[in-house]
N, C-alpha and C positions, 0 to 999 in steps of 0.2 A: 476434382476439387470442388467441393462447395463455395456458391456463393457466398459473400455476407449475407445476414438476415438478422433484423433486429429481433426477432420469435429465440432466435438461439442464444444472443449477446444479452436478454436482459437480466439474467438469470447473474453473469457475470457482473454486470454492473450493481446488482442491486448486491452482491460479494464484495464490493470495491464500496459501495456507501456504509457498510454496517458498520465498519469502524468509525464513521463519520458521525452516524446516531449515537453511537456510543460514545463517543467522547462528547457532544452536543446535550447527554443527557448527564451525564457521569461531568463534567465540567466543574460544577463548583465545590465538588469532593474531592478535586484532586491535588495533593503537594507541589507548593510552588514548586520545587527543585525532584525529577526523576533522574533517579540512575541510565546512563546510555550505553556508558560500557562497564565491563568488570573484566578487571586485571585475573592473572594467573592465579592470584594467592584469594580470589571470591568476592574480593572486596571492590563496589565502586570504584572507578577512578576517573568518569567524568559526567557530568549533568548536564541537564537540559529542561526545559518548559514544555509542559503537556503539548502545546500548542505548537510548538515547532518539531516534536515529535511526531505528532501526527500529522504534519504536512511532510515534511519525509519518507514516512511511510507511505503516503498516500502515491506522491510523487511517484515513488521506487514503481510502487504497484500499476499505474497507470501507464508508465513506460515501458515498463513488459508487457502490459499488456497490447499496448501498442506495437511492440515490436513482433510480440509473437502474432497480431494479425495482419502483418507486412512478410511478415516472412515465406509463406507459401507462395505469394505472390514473385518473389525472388529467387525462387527455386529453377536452376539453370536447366534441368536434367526435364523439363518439359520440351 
């Protein structure tokens, strides 16, 4: 198993900020109220603020990502 190496991870990282630019740049075009989910029938049925959308997002991403460079490390079968 490879080590960590910041040469391999930033590639990754800078994947994990682009949405971050983009919302940072894209910010004052966007509607107060987005769509977060849609019901069966296609239609909305609940909202939410740019900004706490993308910190969700962000969150989800960084915890998998985290998880998935923990996980080799926990692999019993070494």
């Amino acid at each position: 198993m490879k080590e960590f190496s910041v040469k391999r991870e930033w590639v990754l990282w800078l994947i994990w900020l682009v949405p971050l630019a983009l919302y940072l740049g894209l910010a004052s075009r966007l509607p107060a109220r987005i769509p977060s989910h849609y019901g069966l029938d296609g239609k909305p049925d609940a909202f939410s603020n740019a900004g706490r959308l993308l910190s969700s997002a962000l969150s989800v991403e960084a915890l998998l990502y985290g998880v998935l460079l923990v996980l080799p490390y926990l692999d019993s079968g070494r």
